[in-house]
Each structure stands twice: as structure tokens, then as C-alpha cells.
C-alpha positions, 0 to 999 in steps of 0.5 A: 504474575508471569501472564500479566506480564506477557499481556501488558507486553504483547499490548505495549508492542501491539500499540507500538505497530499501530502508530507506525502504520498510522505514521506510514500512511500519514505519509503517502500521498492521499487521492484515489489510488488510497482507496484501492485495495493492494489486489485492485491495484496490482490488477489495475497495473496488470491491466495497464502493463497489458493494454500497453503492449499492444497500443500504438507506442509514440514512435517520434519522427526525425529528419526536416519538417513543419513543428506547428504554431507558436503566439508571441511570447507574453509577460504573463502565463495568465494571457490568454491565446487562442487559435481558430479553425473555420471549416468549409460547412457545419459538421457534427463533430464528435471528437478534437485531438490537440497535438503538442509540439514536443522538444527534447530535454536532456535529462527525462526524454521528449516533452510538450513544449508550450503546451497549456496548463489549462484550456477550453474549447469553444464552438459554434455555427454561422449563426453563433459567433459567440459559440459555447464551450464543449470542454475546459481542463484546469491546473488540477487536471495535470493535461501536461507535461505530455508526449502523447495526444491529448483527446477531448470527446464533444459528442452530439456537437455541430460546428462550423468553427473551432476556437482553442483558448490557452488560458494559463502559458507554459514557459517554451524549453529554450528561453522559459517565456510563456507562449502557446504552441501546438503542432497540429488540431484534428476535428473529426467528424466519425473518422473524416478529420474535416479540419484538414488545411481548413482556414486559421486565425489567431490572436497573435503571431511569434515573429519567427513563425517561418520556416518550420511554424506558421499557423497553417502547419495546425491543420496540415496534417502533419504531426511529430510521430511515426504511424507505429500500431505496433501490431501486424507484421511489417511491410517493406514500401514500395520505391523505384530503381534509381534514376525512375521515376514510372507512373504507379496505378492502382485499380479499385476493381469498381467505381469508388467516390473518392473524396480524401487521399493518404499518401504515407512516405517511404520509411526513413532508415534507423541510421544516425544521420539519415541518408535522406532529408524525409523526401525519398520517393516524393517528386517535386511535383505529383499529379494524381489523376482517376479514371474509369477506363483503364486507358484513362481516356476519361481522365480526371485530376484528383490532386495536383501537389507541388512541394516548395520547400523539404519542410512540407515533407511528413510521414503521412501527407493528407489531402481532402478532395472534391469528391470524384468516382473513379476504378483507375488511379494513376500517380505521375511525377509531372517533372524530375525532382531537381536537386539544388545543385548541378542536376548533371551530377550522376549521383544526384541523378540516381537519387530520383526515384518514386515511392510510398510505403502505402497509398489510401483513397477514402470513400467516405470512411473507407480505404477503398485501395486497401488489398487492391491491385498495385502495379508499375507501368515497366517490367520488374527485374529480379530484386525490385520492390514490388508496387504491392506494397501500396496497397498492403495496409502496412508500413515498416511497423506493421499495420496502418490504423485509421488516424482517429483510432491511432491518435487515439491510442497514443493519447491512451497510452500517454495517459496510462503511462502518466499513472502507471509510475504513481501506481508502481509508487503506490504499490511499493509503499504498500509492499514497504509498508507490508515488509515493515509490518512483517518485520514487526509482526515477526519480532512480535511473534518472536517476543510472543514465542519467548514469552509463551515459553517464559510464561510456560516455564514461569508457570511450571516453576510457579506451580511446583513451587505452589505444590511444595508449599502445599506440601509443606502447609499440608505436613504443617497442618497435620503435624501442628493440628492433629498432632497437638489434637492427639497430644492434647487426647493423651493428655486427657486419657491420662486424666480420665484413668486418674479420675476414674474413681469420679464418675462426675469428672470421668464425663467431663473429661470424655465430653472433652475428648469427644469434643477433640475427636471432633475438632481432629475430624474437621481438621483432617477434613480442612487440611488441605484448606484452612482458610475454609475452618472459619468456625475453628477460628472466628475469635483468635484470641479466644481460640487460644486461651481455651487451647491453653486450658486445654494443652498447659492443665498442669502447669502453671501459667498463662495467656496475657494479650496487649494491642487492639483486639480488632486487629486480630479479627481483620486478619485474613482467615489463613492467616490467624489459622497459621498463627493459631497453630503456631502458639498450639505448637509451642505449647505442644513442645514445652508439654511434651518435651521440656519437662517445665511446671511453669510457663507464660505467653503474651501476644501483642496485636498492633495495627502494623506489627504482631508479636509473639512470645511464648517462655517456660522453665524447662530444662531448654534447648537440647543443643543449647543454641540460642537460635536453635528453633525448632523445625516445626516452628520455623516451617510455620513462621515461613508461612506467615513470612514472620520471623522467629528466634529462640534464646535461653530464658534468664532462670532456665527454659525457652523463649520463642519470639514471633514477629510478624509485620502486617502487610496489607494484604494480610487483612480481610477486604 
């Protein structure tokens, strides 16, 4: 009964802890990460918390300066806009970077602003207007909200045009109506952006494309962030004194074709404002001119910049040039940078200055000036910055990286930054999941502890009481069994020595005590299980009357039964043994002790109750008490769970009843 229990128990608790991971994963949400197991997901968050460390961070640039694009506003989000380049020639092209412009929001940090839900990329040749399309992002690709880059692969395509459509708007942060807006598009052919201040159109223009947005600003080169690796150590750049501008000079150490120039801008300080509007450094105008000789007899001008406004200022300045071999460089300020305002003022004087926190000349995919040697043509003083640092490959952050490589790793790490917090999501719904699944398991463990120790304390009550009632069965038999066997060999001994005159009687009366000699063996040899003499009692009432012949020969009496005699015969083995012995012990006690000549028994056998009632004429109980049974009867009633009582009979002597209700599982399946 105790391990019934316990199992039904640990099963009802078992079934419980099952529906509530079930009810706790019904309520996740369900994409790839659900078929990672928990190791692949702490390793694919170890992976991402490493390669973030060393990518190059969205460091955003501030100050003055060009955002981009932006197409007139429309009524619906479904209009569709576009934005074309038209480069120089065809070029294999391998891969396009779309730039967003970014605004700040107040509550989650800088965001794109008027980037696409989604958008496709067509290109083609001179000979294909109608173009192909190379890449499509729908809604479902989530290519925005974004800071960082967005990267599309086209390898193995050649174009001589490039068409972004917007197919689904995005509401603009300050009026929510929907338009399209980039801040800059890179097409590069191996490292070489060859969309570079190429031609653009598109198919409508914002009316407040001035100043800082104009559809030109898309391939200036320009973009919203500072060139950040976050690796390699740190450079400071290179400026003149006050009030100087002197010519800068580089020599290549041999002849170079040069064909792209990168001029990246004196490193704004991290002061909250700013000290300069972004143009530290950059005169109004800048020749930059090369030459073979050192003395550049045979000078050639490589680029001629004049700067209209602050707007065109950006940390990184780009130009592609025709190709010119050159070993010198030279950089002039081909006239002071003249302030807005009264130019004979001393302190606007001494704001006059030239500088870069790195110079690239580019021979096809090389920097060419990287690590070569810089100089100024003035004597340095003690404390000057020295021209080295044009050359170093480094800025403030540290190393500069090939713009596609940079861009690159911005992109990665928007992307690995837009699953890392659904990973760290997913994980701790897994770790919450564990906790709740441990807290069960521990209350499940405790119930288990609780009930193996019930279960052992249940079970050691349990067989020490099937021990005491081995015992008390075990004394129950032998007193009524043989007790009665050898009160019933007595009574023949006796008979045998009165008949000892008569031969013929003297053998019936040994063949009786044979005969109980042997039934006294088989009752010693199954006493300790009755249910095993099946021969002693096959037919109880039967069983009974020869008993009677055998015990009650001198007096006078009998034994009468009423009821169905089938009901005896169904009755489980022990239980007509129990009920054998009893009516054997009644006999046995009014033979030994009461002294009676005359007795009478009836047993009545109905399908829900059995009756026993056993009387005599003697000279009745010793203590006269109505219900004074005697112990060797009560103890036998105990185990037919029966109940029994004694009361003095009207002309003296002893009636013993037995009542027994018959449960079902008295009877024999």
C-alpha cells in the first residue's frame, strides 16, 4: 500500500514538471535559436563577445558636415524610390555597401533614419538599360533599424551602372512621413570604391536638399563615423604652429602610378563643443602636386581642391585621379584659409594651420605612402608634431584599415550586435527555464526523500506487524491444531485402555489415533501456512461434523448448518481453516473444562454473513462475565476480523457467537 502510494505520488509530480516545460517553451519565441542546444548557444555568444572586441566599433562622427540623400516625402510607405550611379566604364564589381543616414533618438541611442524596410539591387552595362537584379531584402529580413552598414555581396557581376530601389518607406524621425534617404553608396571593384563622385539620379528630389543633403553627397565619400579599428595603438596627427601653413612632402622611395588619394582629417578633440567646425588643418584650398625629381622640376598636379563651404569637410576626404607615376608628393596651401570675418584679427590669424592625421596615395590596391618618408619644408622646434605621422598608418584610434575592410567590420558587427540580445534572451529563458526546472526537481527530490524514508518506516511497521501476526497465527495454530489433535489422542488413549477387552474396538481406536497422529504431523508441517492444507479442508462442513464425532463421542449433541452450502466452498482456503479452528477450539474447551453432558452448535452460511453458535450445559464461565471470551477464541476471531461474544445460556452453560460479514475478498477468485 506504502509503495503504491509513493509511485502514484512521484508519477502525478512527474506529469506536473512535464506540462510546465511544455507550457515554458510554448511561450518562447520559435526561429533558429530553438534548435540550438544551450552549449551552442553560450558558444555562439562566447564567439560573438569575442569577435566584438576586436571589430571596428560605430565610432559616429560630430561637428558640421554632408548627411546624404533624401526623396520627396510620399503618402504611402509602398512608393517606390530609387537612386542611380552611372560609373566612368564597366567594372567587375564584387561587392556594394549601402550607408544609412543616422539620427539620434533620445530613449535607444542613434538610429537609420529613412532607411528601407525593403529594397533591391539592379545592375547592368551600356548595353543593358534594363539591368538585373543581384540582391532583394524583404520585411522579413529585418535590414533595419540599423547604425552600422549594410553589405551585399554581388560577386562575379560587371556593371557600368548601379540602381537601388526602396521598395517599402520608413517613416523620417521628425515628421514620420515616409521617404527614402541614404548617407553614402560604395561599389567596389576588389578594394577601389569606383562609385567614387561618380553621376547620380533619382527618381525625386526632398525640396530641402541643400545644404547638408544633395544626391551628389551619395558618392562623396563621406559617411557618419570616425575610422575607428579599435586595434593597433594610437597616432597623434600631424599639424602645423599656429599661423603656418608650410608645404608637406612625402617621397615614395621609387615611382608609383598613383591613381586615388585619402587625406583623413585632424582628429577633433573629445571636448563638449568642439574647438573647430571639423576644418582643422585643411586650407580653403590645396594643391597636391608629384614629381620625379626632388626639386619638382617635372611637376604634375594630381589634385587641385577648392572647398566652398564647412559642409564638404569629413574625416576622411576621397578623391580618384587619373593615374600619374610620381616618387615626390608635394601638398601646398595655395592660399590662407580666410575666416568669415575681419582676417586682420590676431586670433583668427593663428588659427591658420595644415595638417592630416594620415596621408594615402594608392597604386592600384596599395597605399604606396604607408611607412615612407614625411617631412616639412621649416626646421621643427622642440614640442612640434612631427610630419611622421602622415605616414604611420595611424590616426587617434589607432590603426587605419582599408575602407571596404572597415566598412565591413562595422556591418558585422551591426548584425552581431542585432542577435547578440536575442541570444542573451534566449539564453536566460533557458537558464529561468533550468531554475524552475530545478526548483521542481528539488521539491520532487525532497517529496521522493520523504516518501522513500515513509515508505521505509511504513514498510518496517508494515512487516513488524506481519510478524506479530505470524506470530499470533503461528501460536493460534499450534494451540487450536494440535492442541485439540492431542486433547482429541487423549481422549482415545482413554477409550483404548476401556476397550481393551475388545480386541475388535481396541483397532478402531488405534487406526483413529493413527489417523490423528498424522493429521497432528501435516498440521505441524503447514503451520506456519494454512492456506497450503487444502486437503485438511476441502469440505468445511464436512471437516466439522467428523471433528465433532471425533472430540464431542460422550456427549450428547450435535452439529446443525443453515444457509447455502456453496458459500462455504467459495471461501478463500485460510479463511475456512481460521473458521475450522475456531469451532475446533470451542469443542476442545467445553470437552476439557466445562464439565457439560450435552451440547449443540449451528453454523449459518449466507452470501453476506456467516454465523456461529456453539452452546453446552456446563457449569459456564469461571468468572461469570457475560462477555468473558476466552483468549484463544478471541485471538482467532481477530483474524477472521469476526466478531464474537460469550453470554450464560438460559439452563446453564456457555453460548459463544461468531459473526463474520463476508467481504469480497474473502472468497476464492
Amino acid at each position: 500500500m506504502f509503495r503504491f502510494l509513493i509511485i502514484l505520488t512521484s508519477f502525478l509530480w512527474a506529469a506536473s514538471l512535464a506540462a510546465h516545460v511544455r507550457a515554458a517553451q510554448s511561450n518562447g519565441f520559435v526561429d533558429h535559436l530553438d534548435q540550438l542546444s544551450l552549449s551552442e548557444l553560450e558558444a555562439e555568444l562566447a564567439s560573438i563577445d569575442s569577435q566584438l572586441r576586436w571589430l571596428a566599433p560605430h565610432s559616429l562622427r560630430s561637428g558640421i558636415g554632408v548627411i546624404g540623400y533624401r526623396s520627396d516625402w510620399q503618402e504611402s510607405s509602398k512608393r517606390l524610390e530609387w537612386v542611380q550611379i552611372e560609373l566612368d566604364k564597366e567594372y567587375p564589381i564584387d561587392e556594394i555597401v549601402l550607408v544609412p543616414t543616422l539620427w539620434r533618438n533620445t530613449q535607444e541611442g542613434f538610429q537609420s533614419d529613412g532607411f528601407p524596410r525593403a529594397l533591391r539591387i539592379v545592375v547592368g552595362t551600356t548595353d543593358d538599360q534594363q539591368g538585373r537584379v543581384v540582391a532583394q531584402y524583404g520585411v522579413a529580413d529585418k535590414i533595419q533599424p540599423r547604425i552600422g552598414p549594410l553589405v551585399v555581396p554581388v560577386p562575379g557581376t560587371t556593371a557600368s551602372w548601379v540602381r537601388v530601389e526602396a521598395t517599402d518607406l520608413t517613416p523620417r524621425a521628425y515628421d514620420s512621413k515616409p521617404v527614402f534617404q541614404l548617407s553614402e553608396i560604395f561599389v567596389f571593384s576588389n578594394t577601389e570604391n569606383v562609385a567614387l563622385r561618380q553621376s547620380v539620379s533619382v527618381s525625386s528630389n526632398s525640396n530641402d536638399n541643400v545644404g547638408a543633403w544633395d544626391k551628389q553627397f551619395l558618392v562623396d565619400g563621406h559617411t557618419p563615423y570616425l575610422m575607428d579599428s579599435s586595434e593597433g595603438s594610437q597616432s597623434i596627427a600631424y599639424v602645423s604652429r599656429f599661423g603656418e601653413q608650410p608645404a608637406l612632402y612625402l617621397d615614395l622611395g621609387k615611382e608609383y602610378t598613383i591613381s586615388r588619394i585619402h587625406l583623413h582629417a585632424v582628429d577633433q578633440g573629445d571636448t563638449v563643443p568642439q574647438a573647430y567646425a571639423g576644418d582643422l588643418g585643411i586650407p580653403r584650398r590645396l594643391r597636391i602636386e608629384g614629381a620625379s625629381d626632388e626639386d619638382f622640376t617635372d611637376v604634375k598636379t594630381l589634385l587641385d581642391y577648392q572647398r566652398t563651404n564647412i559642409n564638404e569637410m569629413g574625416p576622411i576626404m576621397m578623391w580618384r585621379i587619373p593615374k600619374t607615376t610620381c616618387r615626390f608628393v608635394r601638398l601646398i596651401a595655395v592660399e590662407q584659409d580666410q575666416p568669415d570675418f575681419d582676417s586682420s584679427s590676431l586670433n583668427h590669424r593663428r588659427d591658420i594651420r595644415i595638417g592630416f592625421a594620415e596621408i594615402e596615395l594608392f597604386a592600384g590596391e596599395n597605399n604606396v605612402a604607408l611607412g615612407k618618408r614625411s617631412y616639412a619644408d621649416y626646421q621643427l622646434n622642440p614640442g612640434d608634431r612631427s610630419p611622421s605621422a602622415l605616414t604611420d598608418g595611424r590616426n587617434l584610434f589607432g590603426k587605419i584599415l582599408p575602407i571596404k575592410k572597415w566598412l565591413g567590420e562595422m556591418a558585422l558587427r551591426n548584425d552581431m550586435e542585432a542577435i547578440r540580445p536575442r541570444i542573451v534572451d534566449e539564453l536566460n529563458r533557458r537558464y529561468t527555464q533550468q531554475r524552475v526546472q530545478l526548483t521542481w526537481l528539488t521539491w520532487l527530490a525532497a517529496l521522493l526523500g520523504i516518501g522513500i524514508g515513509v515508505t521505509f518506516v511504513g514498510d518496517r511497521i508494515f512487516r513488524m506487524r506481519q510478524l506479530a501476526a505470524l506470530r499470533i497465527r503461528f501460536a493460534a495454530d499450534l494451540h487450536d491444531e494440535l492442541g485439540a489433535n492431542l486433547h482429541v489422542i487423549g481422549l482415545l488413549s482413554d477409550l483404548a485402555r476401556a476397550a481393551v477387552d475388545s480386541p475388535q474396538k481396541l483397532q478402531s481406536i488405534h487406526e483413529r489415533i493413527r489417523s490423528m497422529t498424522e493429521r497432528s504431523g501435516d498440521a505441524v508441517r503447514y503451520c506456519t501456512n494454512m492456506v497450503e492444507a487444502k486437503q485438511l479442508y476441502g469440505d468445511l462442513l464436512e471437516e466439522m461434523r467428523r471433528t465433532t464425532e471425533r472430540i464431542m463421542a460422550d456427549l450428547e449433541g450435535e452439529l446443525s448448518f443453515d444457509g447455502d452450502p456453496a458459500v462455504l466452498r467459495k471461501l478463500k482456503t485460510r479463511i475456512r481453516a481460521d473458521l475450522f479452528l475456531f469451532y475446533k477450539e470451542c469443542l476442545v474447551n467445553i470437552s476439557r473444562h466445562s464439565d457439560a453432558t450435552q451440547f449443540s452448535a449451528q453454523l449459518t452460511a449466507k452470501p453476506k454473513e456467516l454465523r456461529l453458535i456453539v452452546c453446552d450445559n456446563g457449569h459456564g464461565l469461571t468468572d461469570h462475565r457475560v462477555d468473558g471470551v476466552p483468549s484463544s477464541l478471541a485471538r482467532r476471531a481477530r483474524l477472521l476480523r469476526a466478531k464474537v461474544s460469550a453470554k450464560h445460556a438460559d439452563g446453564g452453560g456457555v453460548c459463544i457467537l461468531l459473526t463474520m460479514p463476508t467481504r469480497r475478498y474473502f472468497y476464492q477468485r
